[in-house]
DSSP file (Angstrom, degrees, kcal/mol; ACC not computed):
  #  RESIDUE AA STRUCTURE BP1 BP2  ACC     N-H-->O    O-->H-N    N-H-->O    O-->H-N    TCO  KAPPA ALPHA  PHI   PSI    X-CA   Y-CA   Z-CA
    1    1 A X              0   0    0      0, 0.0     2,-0.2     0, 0.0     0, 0.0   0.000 360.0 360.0 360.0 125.9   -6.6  -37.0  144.4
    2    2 A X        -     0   0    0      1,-0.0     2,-0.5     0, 0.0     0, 0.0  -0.548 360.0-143.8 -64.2 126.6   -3.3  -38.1  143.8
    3    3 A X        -     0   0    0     -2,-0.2    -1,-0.0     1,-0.1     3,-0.0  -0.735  19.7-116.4-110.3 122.9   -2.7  -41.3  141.3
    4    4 A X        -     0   0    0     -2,-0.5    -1,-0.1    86,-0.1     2,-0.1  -0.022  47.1-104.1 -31.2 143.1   -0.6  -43.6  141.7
    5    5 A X        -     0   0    0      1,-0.1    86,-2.2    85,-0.1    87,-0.3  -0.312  13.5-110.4 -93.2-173.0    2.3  -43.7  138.5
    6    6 A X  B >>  -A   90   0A   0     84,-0.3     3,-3.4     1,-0.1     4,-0.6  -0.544  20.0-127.0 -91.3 149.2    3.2  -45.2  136.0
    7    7 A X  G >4 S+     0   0    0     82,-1.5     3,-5.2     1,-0.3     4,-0.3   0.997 114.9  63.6 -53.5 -48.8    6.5  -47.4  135.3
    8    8 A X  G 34 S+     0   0    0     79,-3.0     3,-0.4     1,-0.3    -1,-0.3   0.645  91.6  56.4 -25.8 -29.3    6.8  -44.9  132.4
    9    9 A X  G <4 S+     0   0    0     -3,-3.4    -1,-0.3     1,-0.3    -2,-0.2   0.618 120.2  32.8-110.3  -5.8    7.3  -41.8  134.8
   10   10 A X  S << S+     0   0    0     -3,-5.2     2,-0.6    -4,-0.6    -1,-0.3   0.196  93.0  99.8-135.9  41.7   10.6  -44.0  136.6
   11   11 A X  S    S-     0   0    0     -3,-0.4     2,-2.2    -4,-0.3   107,-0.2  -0.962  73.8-109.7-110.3 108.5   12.4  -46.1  134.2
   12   12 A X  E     -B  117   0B   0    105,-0.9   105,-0.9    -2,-0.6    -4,-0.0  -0.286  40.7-151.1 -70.2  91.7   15.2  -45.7  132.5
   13   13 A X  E     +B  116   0B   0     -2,-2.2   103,-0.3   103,-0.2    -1,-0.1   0.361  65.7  20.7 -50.4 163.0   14.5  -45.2  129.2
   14   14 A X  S    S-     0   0    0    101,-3.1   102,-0.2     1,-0.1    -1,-0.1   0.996  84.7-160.3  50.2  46.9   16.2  -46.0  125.8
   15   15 A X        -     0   0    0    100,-1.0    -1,-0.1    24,-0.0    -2,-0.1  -0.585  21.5-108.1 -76.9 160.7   18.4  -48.6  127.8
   16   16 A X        -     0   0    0     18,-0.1    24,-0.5    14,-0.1     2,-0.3   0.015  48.6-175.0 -52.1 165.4   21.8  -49.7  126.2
   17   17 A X  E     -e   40   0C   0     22,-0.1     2,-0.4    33,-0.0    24,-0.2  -0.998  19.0-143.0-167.5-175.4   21.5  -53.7  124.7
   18   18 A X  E     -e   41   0C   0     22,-5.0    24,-2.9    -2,-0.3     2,-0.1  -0.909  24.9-101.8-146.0 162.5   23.4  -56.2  123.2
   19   19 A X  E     -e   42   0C   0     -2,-0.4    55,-0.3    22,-0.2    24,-0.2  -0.507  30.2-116.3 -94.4 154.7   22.7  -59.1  120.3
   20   20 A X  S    S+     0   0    0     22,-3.4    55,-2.3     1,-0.2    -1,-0.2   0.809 110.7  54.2 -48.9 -35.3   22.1  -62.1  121.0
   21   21 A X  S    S+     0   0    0     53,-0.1    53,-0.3    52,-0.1    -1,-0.2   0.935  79.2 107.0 -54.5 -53.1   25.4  -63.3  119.0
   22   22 A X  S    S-     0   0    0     51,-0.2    52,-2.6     1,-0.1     2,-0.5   0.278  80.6 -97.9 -36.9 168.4   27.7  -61.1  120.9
   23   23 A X  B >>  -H   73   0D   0     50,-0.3     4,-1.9    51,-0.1     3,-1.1  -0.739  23.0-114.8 -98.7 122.5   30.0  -63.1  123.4
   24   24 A X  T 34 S+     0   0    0     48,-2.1     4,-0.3    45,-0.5    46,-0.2   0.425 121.2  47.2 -48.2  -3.2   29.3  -63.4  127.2
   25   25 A X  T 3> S+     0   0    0     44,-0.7     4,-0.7    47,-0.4    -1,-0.3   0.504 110.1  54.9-123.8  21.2   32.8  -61.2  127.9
   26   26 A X  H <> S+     0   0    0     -3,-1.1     4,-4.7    43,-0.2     5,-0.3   0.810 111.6  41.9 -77.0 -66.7   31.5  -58.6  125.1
   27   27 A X  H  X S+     0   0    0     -4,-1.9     4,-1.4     1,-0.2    -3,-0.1   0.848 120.3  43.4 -46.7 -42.1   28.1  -58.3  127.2
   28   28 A X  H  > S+     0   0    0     -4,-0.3     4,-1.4     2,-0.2     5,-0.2   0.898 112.5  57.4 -75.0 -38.5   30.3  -58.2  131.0
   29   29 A X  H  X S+     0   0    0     -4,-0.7     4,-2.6     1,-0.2     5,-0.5   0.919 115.5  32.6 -42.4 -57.1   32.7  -55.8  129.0
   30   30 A X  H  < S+     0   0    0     -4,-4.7    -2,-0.2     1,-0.2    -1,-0.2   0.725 111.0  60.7 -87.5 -13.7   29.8  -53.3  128.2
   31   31 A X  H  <>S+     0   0    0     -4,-1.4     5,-3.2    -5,-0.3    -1,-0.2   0.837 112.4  36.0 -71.0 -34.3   28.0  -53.8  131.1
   32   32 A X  H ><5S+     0   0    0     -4,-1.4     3,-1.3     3,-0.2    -2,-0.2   0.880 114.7  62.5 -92.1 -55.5   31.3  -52.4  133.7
   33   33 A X  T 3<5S+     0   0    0     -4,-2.6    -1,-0.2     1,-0.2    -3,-0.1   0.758 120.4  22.2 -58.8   0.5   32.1  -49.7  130.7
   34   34 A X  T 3 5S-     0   0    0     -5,-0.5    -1,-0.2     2,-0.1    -2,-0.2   0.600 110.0-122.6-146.5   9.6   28.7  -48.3  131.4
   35   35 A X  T < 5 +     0   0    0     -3,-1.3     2,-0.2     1,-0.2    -3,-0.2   0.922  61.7 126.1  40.0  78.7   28.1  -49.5  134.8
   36   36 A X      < -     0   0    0     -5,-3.2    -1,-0.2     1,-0.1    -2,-0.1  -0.792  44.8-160.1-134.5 176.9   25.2  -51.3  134.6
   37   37 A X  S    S+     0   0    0     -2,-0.2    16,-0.4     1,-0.1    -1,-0.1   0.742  72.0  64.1 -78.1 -71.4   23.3  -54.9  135.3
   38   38 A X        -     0   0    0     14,-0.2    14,-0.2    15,-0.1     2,-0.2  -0.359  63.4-168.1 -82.2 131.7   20.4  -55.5  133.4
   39   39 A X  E     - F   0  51C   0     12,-0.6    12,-2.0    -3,-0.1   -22,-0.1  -0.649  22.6-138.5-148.7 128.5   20.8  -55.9  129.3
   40   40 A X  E     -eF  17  50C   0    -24,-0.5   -22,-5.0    10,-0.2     2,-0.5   0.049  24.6-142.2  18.2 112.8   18.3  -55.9  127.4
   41   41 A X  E     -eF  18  49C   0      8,-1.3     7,-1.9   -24,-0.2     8,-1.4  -0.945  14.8-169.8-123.6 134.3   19.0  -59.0  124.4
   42   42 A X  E     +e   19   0C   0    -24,-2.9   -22,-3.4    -2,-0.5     2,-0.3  -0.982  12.2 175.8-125.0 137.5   18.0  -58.3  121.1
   43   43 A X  S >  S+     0   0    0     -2,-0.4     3,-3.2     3,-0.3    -2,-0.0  -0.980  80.4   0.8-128.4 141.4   18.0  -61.1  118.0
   44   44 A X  T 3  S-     0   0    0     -2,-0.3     3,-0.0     1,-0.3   -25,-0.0   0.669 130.5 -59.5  47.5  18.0   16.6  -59.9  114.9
   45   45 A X  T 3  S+     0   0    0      1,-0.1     2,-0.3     0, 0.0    -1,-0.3   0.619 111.8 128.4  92.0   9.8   15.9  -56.6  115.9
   46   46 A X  S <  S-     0   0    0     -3,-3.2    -3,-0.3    67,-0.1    -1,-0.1  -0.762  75.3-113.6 -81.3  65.7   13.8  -58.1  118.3
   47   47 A X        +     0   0    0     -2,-0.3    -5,-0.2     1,-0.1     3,-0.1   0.606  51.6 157.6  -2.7  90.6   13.2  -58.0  122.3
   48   48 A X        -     0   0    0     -7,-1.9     2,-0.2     1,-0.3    -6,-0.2   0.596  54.4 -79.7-102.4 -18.3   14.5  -61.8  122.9
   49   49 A X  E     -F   41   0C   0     -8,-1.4    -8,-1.3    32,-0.1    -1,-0.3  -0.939  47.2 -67.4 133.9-147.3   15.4  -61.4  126.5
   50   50 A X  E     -FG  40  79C   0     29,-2.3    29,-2.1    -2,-0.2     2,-0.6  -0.870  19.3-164.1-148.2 166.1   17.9  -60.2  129.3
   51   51 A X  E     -F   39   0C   0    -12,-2.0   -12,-0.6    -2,-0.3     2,-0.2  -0.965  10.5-164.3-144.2 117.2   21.2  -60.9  130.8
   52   52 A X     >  -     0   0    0     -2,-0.6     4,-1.5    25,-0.2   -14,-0.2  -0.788  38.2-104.2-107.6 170.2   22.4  -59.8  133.8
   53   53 A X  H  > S+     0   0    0    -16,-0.4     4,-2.3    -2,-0.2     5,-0.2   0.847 124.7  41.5 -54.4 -34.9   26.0  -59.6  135.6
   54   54 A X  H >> S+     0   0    0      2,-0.2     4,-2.0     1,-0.1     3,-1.7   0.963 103.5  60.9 -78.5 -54.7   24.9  -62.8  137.8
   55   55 A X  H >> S+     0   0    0      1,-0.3     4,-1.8     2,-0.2     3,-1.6   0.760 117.8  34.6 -48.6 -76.4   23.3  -64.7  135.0
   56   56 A X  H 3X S+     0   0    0     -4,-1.5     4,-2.8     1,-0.3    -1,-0.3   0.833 114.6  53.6 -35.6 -54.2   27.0  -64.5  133.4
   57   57 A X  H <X S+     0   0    0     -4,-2.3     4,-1.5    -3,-1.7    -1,-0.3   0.843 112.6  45.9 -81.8 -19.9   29.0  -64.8  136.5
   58   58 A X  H << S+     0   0    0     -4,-2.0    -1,-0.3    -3,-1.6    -2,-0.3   0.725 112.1  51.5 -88.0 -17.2   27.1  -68.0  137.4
   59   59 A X  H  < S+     0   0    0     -4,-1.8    -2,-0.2    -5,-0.5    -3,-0.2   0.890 111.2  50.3 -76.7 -39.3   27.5  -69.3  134.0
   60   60 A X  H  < S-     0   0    0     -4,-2.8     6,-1.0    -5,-0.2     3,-0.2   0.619 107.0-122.5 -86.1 -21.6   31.0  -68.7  134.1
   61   61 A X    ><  -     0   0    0     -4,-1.5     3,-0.8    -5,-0.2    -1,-0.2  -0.243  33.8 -72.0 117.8 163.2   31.9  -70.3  137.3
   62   62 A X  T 3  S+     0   0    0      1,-0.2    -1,-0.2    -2,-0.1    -4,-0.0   0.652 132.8  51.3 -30.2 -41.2   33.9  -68.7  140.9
   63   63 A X  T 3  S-     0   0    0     -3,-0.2    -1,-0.2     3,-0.1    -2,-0.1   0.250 101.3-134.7-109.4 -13.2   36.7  -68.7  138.9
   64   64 A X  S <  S+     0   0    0     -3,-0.8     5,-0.4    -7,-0.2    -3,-0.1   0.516  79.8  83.3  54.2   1.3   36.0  -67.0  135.7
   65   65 A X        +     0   0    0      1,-0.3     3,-0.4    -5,-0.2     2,-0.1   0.139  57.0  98.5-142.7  50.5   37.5  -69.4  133.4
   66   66 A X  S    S+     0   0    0     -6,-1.0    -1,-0.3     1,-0.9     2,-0.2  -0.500  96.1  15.2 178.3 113.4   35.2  -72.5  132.3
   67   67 A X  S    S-     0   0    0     -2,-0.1    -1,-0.9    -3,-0.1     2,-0.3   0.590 105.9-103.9-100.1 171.7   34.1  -72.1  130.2
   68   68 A X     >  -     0   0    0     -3,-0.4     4,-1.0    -2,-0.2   -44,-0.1  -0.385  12.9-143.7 -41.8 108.1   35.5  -69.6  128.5
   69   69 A X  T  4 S+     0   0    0     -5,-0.4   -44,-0.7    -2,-0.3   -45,-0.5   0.813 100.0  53.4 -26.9 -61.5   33.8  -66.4  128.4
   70   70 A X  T  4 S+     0   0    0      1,-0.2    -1,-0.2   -46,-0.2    -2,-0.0   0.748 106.7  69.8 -81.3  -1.7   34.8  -65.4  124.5
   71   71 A X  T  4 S+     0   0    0     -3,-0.1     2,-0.3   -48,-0.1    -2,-0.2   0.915  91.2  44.5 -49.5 -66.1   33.3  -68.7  124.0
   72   72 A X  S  < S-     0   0    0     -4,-1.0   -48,-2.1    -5,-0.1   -47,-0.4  -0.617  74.8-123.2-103.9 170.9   29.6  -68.6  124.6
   73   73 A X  B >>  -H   23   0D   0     -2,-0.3     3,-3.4   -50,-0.2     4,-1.0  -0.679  21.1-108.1-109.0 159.5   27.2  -66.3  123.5
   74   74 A X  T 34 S+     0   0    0    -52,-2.6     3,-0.2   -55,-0.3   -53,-0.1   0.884 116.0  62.6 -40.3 -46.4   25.0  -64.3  124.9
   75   75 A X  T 34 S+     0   0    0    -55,-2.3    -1,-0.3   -53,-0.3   -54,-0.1   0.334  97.9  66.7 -78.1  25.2   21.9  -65.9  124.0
   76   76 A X  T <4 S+     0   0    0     -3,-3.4    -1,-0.2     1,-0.1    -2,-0.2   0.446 114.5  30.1 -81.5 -28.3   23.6  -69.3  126.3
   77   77 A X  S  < S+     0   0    0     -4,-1.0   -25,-0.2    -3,-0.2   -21,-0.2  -0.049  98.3 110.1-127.7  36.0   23.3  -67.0  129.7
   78   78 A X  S    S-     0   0    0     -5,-0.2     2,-0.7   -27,-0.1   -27,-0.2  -0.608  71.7-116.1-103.8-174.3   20.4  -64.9  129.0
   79   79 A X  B     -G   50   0C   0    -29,-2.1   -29,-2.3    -2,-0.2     3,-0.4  -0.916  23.8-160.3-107.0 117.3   16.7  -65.1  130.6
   80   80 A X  S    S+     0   0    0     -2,-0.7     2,-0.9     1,-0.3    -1,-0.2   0.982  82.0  32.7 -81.2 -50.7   14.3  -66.1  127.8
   81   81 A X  S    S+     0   0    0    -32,-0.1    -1,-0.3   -31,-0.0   -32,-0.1  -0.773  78.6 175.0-103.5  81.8   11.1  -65.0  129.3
   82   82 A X        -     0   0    0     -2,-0.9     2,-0.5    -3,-0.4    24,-0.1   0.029  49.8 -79.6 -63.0-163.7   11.9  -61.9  131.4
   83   83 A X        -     0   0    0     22,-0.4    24,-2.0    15,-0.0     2,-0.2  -0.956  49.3-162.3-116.8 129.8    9.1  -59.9  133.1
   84   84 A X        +     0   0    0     -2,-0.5     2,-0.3    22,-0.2    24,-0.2  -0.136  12.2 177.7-100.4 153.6    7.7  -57.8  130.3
   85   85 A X        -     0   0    0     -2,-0.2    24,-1.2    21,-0.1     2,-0.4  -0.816  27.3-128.9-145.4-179.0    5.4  -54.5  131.5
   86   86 A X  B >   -c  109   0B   0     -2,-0.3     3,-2.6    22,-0.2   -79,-0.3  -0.857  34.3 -95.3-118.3 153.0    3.9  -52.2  129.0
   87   87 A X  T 3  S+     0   0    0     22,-3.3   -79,-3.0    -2,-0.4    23,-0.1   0.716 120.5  46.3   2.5 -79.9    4.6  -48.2  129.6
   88   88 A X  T 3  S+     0   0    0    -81,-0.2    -1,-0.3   -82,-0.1     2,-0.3  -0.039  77.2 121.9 -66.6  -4.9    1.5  -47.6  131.3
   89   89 A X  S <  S-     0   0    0     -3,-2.6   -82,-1.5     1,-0.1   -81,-0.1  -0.595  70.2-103.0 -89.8 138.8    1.4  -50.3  133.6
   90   90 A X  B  >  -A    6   0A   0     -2,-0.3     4,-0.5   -84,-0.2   -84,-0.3   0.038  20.5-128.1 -67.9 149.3    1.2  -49.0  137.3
   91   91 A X  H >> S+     0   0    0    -86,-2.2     4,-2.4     1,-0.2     3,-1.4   0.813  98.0  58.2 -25.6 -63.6    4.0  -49.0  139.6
   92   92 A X  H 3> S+     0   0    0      1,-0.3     4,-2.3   -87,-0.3     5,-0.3   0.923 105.2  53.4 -51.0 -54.1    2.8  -50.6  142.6
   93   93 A X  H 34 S+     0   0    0      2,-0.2    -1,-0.3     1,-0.2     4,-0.2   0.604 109.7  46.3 -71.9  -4.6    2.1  -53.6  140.7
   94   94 A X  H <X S+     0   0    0     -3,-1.4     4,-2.2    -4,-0.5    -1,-0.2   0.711 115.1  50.2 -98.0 -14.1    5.5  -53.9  139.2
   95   95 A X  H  < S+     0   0    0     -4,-2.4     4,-0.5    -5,-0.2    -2,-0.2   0.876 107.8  45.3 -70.4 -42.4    6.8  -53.4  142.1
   96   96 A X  T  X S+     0   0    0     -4,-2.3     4,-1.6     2,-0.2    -1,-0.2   0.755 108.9  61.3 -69.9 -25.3    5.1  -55.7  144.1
   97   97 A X  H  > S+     0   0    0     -5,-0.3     4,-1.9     1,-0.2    -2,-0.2   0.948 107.8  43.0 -77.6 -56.9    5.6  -58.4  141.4
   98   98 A X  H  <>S+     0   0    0     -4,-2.2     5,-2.2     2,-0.2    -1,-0.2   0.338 108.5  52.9 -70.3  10.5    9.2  -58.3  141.7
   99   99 A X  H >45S+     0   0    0     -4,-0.5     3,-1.4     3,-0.2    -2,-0.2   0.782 115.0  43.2 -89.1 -51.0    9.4  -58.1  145.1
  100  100 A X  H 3<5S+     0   0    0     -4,-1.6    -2,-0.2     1,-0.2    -3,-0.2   0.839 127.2  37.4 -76.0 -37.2    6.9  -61.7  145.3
  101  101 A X  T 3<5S-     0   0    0     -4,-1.9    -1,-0.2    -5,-0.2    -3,-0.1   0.264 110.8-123.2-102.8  15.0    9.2  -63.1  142.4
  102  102 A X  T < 5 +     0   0    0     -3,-1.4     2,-0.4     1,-0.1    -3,-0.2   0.938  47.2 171.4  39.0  67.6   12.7  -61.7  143.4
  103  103 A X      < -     0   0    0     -5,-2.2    -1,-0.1     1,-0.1     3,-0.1  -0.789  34.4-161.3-112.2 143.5   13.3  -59.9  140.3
  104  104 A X  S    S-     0   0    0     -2,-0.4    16,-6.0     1,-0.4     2,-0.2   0.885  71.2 -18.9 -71.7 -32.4   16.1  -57.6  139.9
  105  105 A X  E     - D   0 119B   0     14,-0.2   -22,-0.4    15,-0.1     2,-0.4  -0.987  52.2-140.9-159.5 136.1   14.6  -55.8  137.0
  106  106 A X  E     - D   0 118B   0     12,-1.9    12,-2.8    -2,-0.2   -22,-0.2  -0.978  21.1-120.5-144.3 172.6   12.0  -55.6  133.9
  107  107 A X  E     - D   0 117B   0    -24,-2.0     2,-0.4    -2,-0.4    10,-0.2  -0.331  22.9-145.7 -80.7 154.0   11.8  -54.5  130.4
  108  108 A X  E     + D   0 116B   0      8,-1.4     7,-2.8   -24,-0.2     2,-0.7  -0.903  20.6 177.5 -99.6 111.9    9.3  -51.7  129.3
  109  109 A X  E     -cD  86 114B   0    -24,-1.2   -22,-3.3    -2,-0.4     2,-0.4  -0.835  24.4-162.3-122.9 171.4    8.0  -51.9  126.3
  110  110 A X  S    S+     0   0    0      3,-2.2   -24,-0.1    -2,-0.7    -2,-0.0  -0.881  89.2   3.1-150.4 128.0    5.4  -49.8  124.3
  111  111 A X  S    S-     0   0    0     -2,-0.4     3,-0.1     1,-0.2    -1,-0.1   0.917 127.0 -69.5  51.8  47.7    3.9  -51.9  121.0
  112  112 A X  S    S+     0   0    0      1,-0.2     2,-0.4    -3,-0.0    -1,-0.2   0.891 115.5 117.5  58.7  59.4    5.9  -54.8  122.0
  113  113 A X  S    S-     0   0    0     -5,-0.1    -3,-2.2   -67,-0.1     2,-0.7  -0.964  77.4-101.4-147.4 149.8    9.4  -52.6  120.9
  114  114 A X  E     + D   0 109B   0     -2,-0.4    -5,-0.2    -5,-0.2     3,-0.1  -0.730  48.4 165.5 -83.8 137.7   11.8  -52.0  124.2
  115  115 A X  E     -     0   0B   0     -7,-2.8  -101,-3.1    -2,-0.7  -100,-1.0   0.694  59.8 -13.6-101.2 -56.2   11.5  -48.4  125.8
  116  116 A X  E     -BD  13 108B   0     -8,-0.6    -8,-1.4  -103,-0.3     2,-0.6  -0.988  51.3-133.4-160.5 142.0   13.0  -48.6  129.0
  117  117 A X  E     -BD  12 107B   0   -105,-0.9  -105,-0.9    -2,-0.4     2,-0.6  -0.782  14.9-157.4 -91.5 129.2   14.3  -50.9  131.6
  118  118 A X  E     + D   0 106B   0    -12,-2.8   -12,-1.9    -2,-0.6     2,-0.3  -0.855  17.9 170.5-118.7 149.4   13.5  -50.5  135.5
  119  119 A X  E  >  - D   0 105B   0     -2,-0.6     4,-1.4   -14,-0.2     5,-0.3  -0.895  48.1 -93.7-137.7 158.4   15.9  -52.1  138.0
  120  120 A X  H  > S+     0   0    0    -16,-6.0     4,-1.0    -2,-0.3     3,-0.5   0.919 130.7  57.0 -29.7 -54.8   16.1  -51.8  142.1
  121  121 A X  H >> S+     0   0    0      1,-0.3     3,-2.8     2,-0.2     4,-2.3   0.919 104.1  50.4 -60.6 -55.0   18.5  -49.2  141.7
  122  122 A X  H 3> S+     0   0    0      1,-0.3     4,-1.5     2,-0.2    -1,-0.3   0.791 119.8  39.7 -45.7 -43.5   15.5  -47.2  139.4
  123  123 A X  H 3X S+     0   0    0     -4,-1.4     4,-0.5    -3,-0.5    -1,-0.3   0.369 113.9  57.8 -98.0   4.5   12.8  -48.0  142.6
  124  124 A X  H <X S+     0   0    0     -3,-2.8     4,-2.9    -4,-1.0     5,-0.2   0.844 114.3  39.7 -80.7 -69.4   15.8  -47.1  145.2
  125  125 A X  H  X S+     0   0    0     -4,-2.3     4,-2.2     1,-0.2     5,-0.3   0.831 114.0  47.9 -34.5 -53.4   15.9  -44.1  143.6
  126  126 A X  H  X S+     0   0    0     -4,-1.5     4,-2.5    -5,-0.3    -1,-0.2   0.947 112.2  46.1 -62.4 -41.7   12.6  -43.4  143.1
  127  127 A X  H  X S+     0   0    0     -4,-0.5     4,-2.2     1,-0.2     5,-0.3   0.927 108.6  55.9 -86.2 -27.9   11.2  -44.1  146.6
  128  128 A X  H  X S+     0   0    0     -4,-2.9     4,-2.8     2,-0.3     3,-0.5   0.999 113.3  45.1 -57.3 -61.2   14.3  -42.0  148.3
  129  129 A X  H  X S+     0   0    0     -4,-2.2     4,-1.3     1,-0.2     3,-0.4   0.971 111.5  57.4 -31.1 -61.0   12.7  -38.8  145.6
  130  130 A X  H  < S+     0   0    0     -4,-2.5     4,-0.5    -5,-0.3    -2,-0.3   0.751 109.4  47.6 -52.0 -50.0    9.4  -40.1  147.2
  131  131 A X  H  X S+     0   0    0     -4,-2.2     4,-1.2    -3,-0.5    -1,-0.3   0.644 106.1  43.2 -10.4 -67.4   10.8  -39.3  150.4
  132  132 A X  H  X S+     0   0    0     -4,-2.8     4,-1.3    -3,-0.4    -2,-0.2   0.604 106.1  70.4 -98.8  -5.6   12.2  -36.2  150.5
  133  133 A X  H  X S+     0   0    0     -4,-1.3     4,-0.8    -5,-0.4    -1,-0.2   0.692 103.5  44.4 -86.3 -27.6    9.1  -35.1  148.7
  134  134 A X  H  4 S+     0   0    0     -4,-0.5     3,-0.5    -5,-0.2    -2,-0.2   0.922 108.1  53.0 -60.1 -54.1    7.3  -35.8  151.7
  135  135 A X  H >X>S+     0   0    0     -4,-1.2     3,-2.0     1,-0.3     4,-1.5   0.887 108.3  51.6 -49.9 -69.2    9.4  -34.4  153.8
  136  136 A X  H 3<5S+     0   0    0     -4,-1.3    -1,-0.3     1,-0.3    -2,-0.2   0.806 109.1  48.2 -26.3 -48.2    9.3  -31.4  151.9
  137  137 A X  T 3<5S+     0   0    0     -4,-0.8    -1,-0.3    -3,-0.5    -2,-0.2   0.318 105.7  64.2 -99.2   1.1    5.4  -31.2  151.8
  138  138 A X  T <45S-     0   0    0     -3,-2.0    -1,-0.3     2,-0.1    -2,-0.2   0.362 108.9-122.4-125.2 -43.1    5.6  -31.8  155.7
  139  139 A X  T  <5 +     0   0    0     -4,-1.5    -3,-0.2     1,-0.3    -2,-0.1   0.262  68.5 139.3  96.3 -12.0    7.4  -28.6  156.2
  140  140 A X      < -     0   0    0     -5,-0.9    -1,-0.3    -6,-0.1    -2,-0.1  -0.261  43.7-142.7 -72.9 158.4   10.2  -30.7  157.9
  141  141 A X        -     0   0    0      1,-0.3     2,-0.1    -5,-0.0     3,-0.1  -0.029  56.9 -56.6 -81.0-158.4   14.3  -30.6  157.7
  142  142 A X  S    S-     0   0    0      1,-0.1    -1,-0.3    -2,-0.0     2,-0.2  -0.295  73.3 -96.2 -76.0 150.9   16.4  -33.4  157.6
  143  143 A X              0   0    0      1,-0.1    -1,-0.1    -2,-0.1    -3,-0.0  -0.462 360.0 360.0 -92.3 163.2   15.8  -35.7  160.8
  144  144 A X              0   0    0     -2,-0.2    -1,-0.1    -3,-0.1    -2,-0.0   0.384 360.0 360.0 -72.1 360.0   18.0  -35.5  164.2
């Protein structure tokens, strides 16, 4: 019998992150040089919470320029209580959780320390794999 998985097995692990101090055009800077959303905010060497490209772009206005970007800091646009999972917690239920709470993304941790982050794009991914593995196991090609 097949078991459902774990976030662990579709996450992207070791994600990039940025301190809390850092500057809201620091965070937007390293988020397009690595072409990502989601970061991961660390303060004292701590998981502290997450910042994504909207969190920023709505803090900063249509306009980009009030306020000022090299102005605020991260920990001004970040999300203080993201949604947390542990390793091990199963799939379906983070998945279903951000679907019922419109979440873009949550952090992974294992022994409260970040491991990995999972975002849409990670469960886009996954379920397209999820897919063609069927397909596969079906004995079918590609459809007409």
């Amino acid at each position: 019998m097949k078991r459902i998985p774990s976030i662990k097995s579709v996450m992207t692990p070791f994600p990039y992150s940025v301190d809390a101090a850092a500057s809201v055009d620091e965070a937007l800077e390293f988020m397009r040089e690595h072409d990502i959303r989601h970061l991961p905010v660390m303060e004292n060497g701590q998981l502290a919470g997450l910042v994504s490209d909207r969190d920023i772009k709505l803090m900063l206005g249509p306009d980009f320029a009030y306020p000022s970007g090299s102005d605020l800091k991260v920990r001004q646009a970040m999300v203080r209580e993201p949604y947390i999972v542990d390793l091990n917690t199963r799939l379906d239920g983070v998945l279903a959780h951000m679907a019922e709470h419109h979440l873009g993304s949550a952090l992974v941790t294992r022994h409260d320390k970040l491991a990995g982050v999972f975002t849409v794009t990670d469960a886009c991914r996954s379920f397209a794999e999820f897919l063609r593995e069927q397909l596969r196991r079906a004995g079918g090609g590609d459809a007409a």
